[in-house]
C-alpha positions in Angstrom: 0.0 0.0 0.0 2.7 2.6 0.9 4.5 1.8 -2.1 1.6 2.3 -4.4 1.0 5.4 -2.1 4.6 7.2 -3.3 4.2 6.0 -6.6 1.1 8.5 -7.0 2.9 10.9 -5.3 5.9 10.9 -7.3 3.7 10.8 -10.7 1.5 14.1 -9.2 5.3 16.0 -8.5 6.4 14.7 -12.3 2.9 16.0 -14.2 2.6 19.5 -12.0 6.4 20.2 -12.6 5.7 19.5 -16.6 2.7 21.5 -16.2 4.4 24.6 -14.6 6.7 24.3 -17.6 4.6 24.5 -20.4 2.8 27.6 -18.7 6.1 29.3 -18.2 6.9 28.9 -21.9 3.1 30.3 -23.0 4.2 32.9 -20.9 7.7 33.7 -22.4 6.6 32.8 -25.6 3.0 35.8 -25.0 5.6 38.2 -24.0 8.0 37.6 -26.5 11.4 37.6 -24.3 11.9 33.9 -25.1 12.6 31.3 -23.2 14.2 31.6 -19.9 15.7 28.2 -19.8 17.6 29.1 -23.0 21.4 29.6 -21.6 22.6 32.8 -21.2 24.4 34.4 -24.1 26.6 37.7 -23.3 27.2 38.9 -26.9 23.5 39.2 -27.9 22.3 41.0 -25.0 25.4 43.4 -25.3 24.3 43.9 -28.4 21.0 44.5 -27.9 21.4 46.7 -25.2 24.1 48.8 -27.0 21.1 49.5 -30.2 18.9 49.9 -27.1 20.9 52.4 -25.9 21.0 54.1 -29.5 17.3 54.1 -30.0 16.9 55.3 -26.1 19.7 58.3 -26.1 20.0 58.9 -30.1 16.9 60.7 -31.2 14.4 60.5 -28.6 16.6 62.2 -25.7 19.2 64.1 -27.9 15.6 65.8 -29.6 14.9 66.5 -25.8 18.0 67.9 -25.0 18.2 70.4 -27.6 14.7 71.2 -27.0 15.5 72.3 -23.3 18.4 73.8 -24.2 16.6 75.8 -27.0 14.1 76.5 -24.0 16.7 77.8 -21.5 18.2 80.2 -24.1 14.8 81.1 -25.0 14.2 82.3 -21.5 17.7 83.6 -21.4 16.9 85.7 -24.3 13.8 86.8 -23.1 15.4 88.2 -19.7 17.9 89.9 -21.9 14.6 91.6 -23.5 13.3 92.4 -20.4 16.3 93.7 -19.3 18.0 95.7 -22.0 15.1 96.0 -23.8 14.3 94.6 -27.7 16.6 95.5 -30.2 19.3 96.1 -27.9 22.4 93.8 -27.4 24.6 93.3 -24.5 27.6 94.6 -25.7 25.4 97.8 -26.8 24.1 97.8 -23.1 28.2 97.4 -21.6 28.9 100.8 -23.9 26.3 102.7 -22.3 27.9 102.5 -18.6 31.2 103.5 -20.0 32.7 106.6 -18.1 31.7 109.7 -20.6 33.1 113.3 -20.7 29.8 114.8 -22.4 27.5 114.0 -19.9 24.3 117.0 -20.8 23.2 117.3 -17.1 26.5 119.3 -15.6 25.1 122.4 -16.0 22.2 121.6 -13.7 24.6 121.0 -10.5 24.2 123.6 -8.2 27.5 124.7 -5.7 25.3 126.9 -3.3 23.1 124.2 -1.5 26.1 122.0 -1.6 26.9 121.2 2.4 29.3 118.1 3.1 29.8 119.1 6.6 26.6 116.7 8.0 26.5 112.4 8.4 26.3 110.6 5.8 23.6 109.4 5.8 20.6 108.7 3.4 17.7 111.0 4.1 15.0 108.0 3.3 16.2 104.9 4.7 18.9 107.0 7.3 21.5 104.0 6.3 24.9 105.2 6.1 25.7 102.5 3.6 26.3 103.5 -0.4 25.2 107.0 0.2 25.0 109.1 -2.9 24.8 112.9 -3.0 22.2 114.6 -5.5 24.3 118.2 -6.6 21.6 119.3 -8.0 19.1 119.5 -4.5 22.4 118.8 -2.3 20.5 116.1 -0.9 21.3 112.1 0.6 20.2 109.2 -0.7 21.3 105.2 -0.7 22.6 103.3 -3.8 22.4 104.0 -7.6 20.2 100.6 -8.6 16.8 100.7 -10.4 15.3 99.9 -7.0 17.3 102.8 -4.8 16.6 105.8 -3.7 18.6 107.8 -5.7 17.6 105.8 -8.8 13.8 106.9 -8.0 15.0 110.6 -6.9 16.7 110.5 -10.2 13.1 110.0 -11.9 10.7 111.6 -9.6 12.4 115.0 -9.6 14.8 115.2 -12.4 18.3 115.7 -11.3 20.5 113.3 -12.4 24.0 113.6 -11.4 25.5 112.3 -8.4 28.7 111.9 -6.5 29.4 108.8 -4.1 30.4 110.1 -0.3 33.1 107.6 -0.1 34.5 106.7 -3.8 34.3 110.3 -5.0 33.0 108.9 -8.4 30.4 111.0 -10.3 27.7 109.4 -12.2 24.5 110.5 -14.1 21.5 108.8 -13.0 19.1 106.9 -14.2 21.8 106.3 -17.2 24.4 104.5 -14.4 27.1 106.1 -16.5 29.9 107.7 -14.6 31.1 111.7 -15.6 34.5 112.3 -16.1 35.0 115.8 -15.9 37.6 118.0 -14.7 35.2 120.9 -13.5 33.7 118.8 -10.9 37.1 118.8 -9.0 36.3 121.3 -6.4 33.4 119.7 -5.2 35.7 116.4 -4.3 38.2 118.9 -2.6 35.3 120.6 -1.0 34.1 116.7 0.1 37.6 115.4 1.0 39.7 118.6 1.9 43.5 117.3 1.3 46.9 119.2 1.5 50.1 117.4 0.6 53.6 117.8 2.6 54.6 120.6 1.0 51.8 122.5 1.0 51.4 121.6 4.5 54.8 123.4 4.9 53.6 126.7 3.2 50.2 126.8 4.8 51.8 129.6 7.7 53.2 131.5 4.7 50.1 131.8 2.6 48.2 135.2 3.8 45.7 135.2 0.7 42.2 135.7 1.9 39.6 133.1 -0.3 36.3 133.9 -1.4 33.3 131.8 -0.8 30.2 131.7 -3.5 28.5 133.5 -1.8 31.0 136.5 -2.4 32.1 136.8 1.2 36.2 137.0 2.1 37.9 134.4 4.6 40.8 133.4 5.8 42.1 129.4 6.1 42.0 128.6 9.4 40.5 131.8 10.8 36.9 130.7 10.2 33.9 130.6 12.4 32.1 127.4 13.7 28.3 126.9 13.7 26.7 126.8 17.1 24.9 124.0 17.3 22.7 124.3 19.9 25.1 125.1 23.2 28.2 123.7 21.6 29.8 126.2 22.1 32.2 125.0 24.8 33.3 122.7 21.7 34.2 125.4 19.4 36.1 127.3 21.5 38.3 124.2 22.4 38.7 123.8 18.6 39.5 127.1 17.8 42.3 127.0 20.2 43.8 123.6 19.1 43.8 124.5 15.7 46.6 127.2 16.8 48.7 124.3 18.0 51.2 124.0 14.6 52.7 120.6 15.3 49.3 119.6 15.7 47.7 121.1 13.0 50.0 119.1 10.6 50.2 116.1 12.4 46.0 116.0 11.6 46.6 117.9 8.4 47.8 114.8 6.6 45.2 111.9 6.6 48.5 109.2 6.0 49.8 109.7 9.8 46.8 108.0 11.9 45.4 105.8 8.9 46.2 103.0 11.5 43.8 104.6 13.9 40.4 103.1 14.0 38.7 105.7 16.3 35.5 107.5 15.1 36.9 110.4 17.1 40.3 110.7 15.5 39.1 110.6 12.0 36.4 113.3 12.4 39.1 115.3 14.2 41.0 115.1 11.3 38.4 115.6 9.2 37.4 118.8 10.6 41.0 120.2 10.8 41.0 119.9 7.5 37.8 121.6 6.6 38.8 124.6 8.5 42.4 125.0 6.4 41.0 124.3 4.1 41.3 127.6 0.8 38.7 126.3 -1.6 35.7 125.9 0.9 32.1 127.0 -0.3 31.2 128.6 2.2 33.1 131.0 4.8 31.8 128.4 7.9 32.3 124.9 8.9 29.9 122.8 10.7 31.1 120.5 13.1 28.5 118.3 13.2 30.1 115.1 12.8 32.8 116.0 15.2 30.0 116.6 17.8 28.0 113.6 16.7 31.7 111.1 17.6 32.2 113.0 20.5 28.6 112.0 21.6 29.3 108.1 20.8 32.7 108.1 22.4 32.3 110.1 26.0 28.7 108.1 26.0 27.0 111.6 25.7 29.0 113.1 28.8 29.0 115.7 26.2 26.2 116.4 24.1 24.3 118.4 21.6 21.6 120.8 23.2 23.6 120.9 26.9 26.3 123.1 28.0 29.4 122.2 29.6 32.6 122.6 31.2 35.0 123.9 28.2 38.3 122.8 30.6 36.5 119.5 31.5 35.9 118.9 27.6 39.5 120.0 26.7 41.2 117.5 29.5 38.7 114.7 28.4 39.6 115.6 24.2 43.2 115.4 25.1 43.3 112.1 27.3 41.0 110.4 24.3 43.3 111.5 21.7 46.2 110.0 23.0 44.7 106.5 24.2 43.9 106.2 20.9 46.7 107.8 18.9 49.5 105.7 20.9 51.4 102.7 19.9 51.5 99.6 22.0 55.0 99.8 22.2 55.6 103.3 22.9 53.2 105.0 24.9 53.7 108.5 23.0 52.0 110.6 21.0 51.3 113.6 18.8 49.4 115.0 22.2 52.0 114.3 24.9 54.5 115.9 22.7 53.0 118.9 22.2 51.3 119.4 25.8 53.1 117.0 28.5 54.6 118.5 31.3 56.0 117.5 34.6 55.6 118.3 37.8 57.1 118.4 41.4 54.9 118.1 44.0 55.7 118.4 47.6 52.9 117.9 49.8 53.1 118.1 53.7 50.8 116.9 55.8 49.9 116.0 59.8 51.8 113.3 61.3 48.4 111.8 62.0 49.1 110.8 58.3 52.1 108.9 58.7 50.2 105.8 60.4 48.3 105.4 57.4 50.9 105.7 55.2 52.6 102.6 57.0 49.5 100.3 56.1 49.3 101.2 52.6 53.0 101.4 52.3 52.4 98.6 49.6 50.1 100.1 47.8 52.5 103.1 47.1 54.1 104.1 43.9 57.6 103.2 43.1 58.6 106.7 42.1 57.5 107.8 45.2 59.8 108.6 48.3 58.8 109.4 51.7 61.4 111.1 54.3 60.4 112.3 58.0 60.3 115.7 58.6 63.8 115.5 60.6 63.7 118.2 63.5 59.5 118.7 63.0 58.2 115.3 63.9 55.0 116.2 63.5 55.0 116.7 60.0 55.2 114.3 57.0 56.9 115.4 54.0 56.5 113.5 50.7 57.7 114.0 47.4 56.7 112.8 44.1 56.6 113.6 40.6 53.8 114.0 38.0 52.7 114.7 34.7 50.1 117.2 33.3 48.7 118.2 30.2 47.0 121.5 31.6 47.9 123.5 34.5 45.3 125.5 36.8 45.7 129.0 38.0 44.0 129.8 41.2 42.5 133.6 41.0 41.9 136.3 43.9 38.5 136.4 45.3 36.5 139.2 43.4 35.9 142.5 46.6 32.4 142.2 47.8 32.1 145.9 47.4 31.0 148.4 45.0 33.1 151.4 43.4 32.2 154.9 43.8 30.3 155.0 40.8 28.1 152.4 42.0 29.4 149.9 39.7 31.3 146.3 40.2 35.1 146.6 40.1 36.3 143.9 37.3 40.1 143.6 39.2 43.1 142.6 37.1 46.1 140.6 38.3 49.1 140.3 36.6 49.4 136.6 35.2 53.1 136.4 36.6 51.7 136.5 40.4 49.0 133.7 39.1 52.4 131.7 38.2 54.1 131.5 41.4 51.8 128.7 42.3 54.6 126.7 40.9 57.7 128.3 41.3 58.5 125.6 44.5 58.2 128.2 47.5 54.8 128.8 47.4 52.6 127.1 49.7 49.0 125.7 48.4 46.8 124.9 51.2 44.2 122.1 50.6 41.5 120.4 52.3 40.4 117.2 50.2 40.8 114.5 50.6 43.0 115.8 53.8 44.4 119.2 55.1 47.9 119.6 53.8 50.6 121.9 52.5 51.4 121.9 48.6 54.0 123.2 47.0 54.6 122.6 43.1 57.8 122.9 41.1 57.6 122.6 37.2 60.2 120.1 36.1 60.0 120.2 32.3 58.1 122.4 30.5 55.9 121.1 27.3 56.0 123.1 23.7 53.2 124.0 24.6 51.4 125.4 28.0 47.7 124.9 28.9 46.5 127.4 31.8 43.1 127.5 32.8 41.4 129.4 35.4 38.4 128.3 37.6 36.1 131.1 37.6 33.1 129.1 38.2 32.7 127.8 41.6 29.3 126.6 43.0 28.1 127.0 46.3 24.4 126.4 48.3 22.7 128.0 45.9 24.0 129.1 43.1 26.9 129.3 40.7 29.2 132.1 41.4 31.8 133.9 38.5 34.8 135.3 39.1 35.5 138.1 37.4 38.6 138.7 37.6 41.0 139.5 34.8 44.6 137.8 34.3 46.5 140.5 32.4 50.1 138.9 31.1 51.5 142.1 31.3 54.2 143.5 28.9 
């Protein structure tokens, strides 16, 4: 029974493998890829899939690829349409931005409402990035692109020529082409005032007044400053630097703190050179942009719109200068050569002091020497050295009465009886921080001398002038 049993089995296996076959060749056969038992042969399907390949990436895709790349220049042309508009070419376009010398819009720009002396900044989006100057209205505006402000000033109102703030270039807008021309040289002098070596040599020699446009006479370096709005306390310190030769043209040439960084330095210079400057516009300078780094630098300890101390502005000018003039290595500059002094100072004091100066002996200075008072034990001497950049001059307290004819007596004291504050023998008495004894001996004195006097002194309720007069005498 079993063996009749596998005999069956083994015949059902043998007719459903035969039957799988012959559907497998229908199959192949329907399809026409032939018969998968056939053995494999390399060369034919090689071939066949090499004049595949031909029929796939001959016509068919080489059609398509020239039919996208017939697109893409299609669009490209029609950008260039858009662009440069039809019937012009690109190399017609490239001509029209070439620098011309017969630009027709020159006689349009317009010297008097010309003023450089503000920021730089344009007067719609207040950026201070690729600011362009309209000479026709004297106005600011940002950029020179179809989408800028000065492109649409260009169109709205009709002036078209314009000089960039920082490259000096000149162009004619809404053309984009830049001017070459030589007549629009004083306006970049007027922009960028600058002197060379030599004529920075000659500039004390050279006593011919200039004329401004408006007809009026001045003279370089003997011109007024605007007044702001209480500012005043800055012009005066500028007036009297600008006196300062070594100084003058040290700032005078742009080339000697290029290394300098400092907002405050280069407006400095900027405005040194405005004032000496012989082919200005107008017969004032503004000092706006002076004032406006002095606000971002002292972190408006000295503003527009509130007066101040003109000594207190002066010391904190100098000090600036010079921390940011100075090399690492050396720590010199154009200001401590000009204005550095030293100083003796002897200062005597209780011997109440002494005890306290033997706890902070540590914390002393090592130019610094202390000696006992030998025979006086009850005073401390000490000695020490210092340096200044200004020196005060203490004045006589004004008489509380009137003169005959009713009016206040304005008292004058020679300036040499002012000086022998520091002559060494003269004793200073002083209360703050402690009472002591001063006495002050100038050491060295600097190529130039700074004395300012304290006339304003403010007690309970007010602030209290003196008037007095230091008259230097003969």
């Amino acid at each position: 029974m079993k063996n009749k049993r596998e005999e069956d089995d083994m015949g059902s296996e043998e007719s459903g493998s035969v039957l799988k076959r012959q559907r497998v060749d229908e199959q192949s056969s329907a399809s026409g890829i032939g018969n998968p038992l056939v053995p494999y042969n390399d060369v034919d399907d090689e071939d066949e899939d090499f004049e595949r390949g031909k029929t796939i990436n001959g016509v068919g895709v080489e059609g398509s690829n020239t039919q996208v790349v017939a697109a893409e220049n299609g669009e490209d042309e029609e950008e260039e349409e858009d662009v440069y508009g039809q019937g012009d070419s690109l190399e017609r376009r490239k001509s029209q931005f070439e620098p011309r010398e017969d630009c027709p819009y020159l006689d349009t720009v317009n010297r008097q409402v010309l003023d450089f002396d503000f920021e730089k900044f344009c007067s719609v989006s207040l950026s201070n990035l690729n600011v362009y100057a309209c000479l026709v209205c004297g106005k600011y505006y940002q950029g020179r692109g179809k989408k800028s402000h000065a492109y649409t000033h260009s169109l709205e109102a009709g002036h078209h020529v314009y000089i960039n703030l920082r490259t000096e270039k000149v162009y004619c807008l809404p053309d984009g082409y830049e001017i070459i021309d030589p007549s629009l040289d004083d306006i970049r002098h007027v922009l960028n005032p600058r002197f060379t070596r030599d004529q920075v040599g000659q500039i004390d020699k050279n006593r011919q007044w200039s004329r401004a446009l408006d007809g009026s006479d001045y003279l370089p370096g003997m011109v007024g400053l605007n007044n702001i709005k209480e500012t005043d306390f800055v012009n005066v310190t500028i007036q009297s630097l600008m006196r300062v030769t070594p100084l003058r043209n040290f700032f005078l040439i742009p080339e000697n703190y290029q290394h300098c960084k400092s907002p405050l330095v280069q407006r400095f210079g900027e405005l040194m050179r405005k004032i000496w400057h012989a082919r200005n516009f107008k017969g004032q300078v503004s000092p706006h942009e002076f004032l406006q780094a002095v606000m971002k630098v002292s972190k408006k300890r000295f503003r527009i719109g509130q007066q101040s101390d003109p000594v207190e502005f002066m010391a904190w000018l100098l000090n600036t200068l010079h921390a940011n003039l100075r090399t690492s290595k050396k720590n010199n500059s154009i200001i401590y050569e000009c204005f550095q002094g030293e100083l003796e100072v002897i200062k005597e004091s209780p011997n109440k002091a002494i005890t306290e100066k033997k706890q902070n002996a540590d914390d002393q200075n090592s130019d610094q020497r202390i000696t006992d008072g030998g025979t006086k034990h009850d005073i401390f001497t000490e000695t020490s050295g210092m340096q200044f950049l200004m020196l005060g001059l203490d004045l006589p307290p004004p008489p509380l009465f009137k003169d005959v004819m009713e009016k206040n007596i304005i008292p004058q004291v020679p300036l040499f009886n002012i000086l022998k504050k520091f002559d060494g023998d003269t004793v200073t008495e002083v209360v703050r921080p402690r009472v002591a004894r001063m006495k002050y001996r100038v050491t060295r004195l600097p190529r130039y001398l700074i004395l300012h006097m304290q006339r304003f002194k403010k007690n309970n309720f007010f602030i209290e002038k003196n008037p007095t007069l230091g008259n230097p005498g003969h």
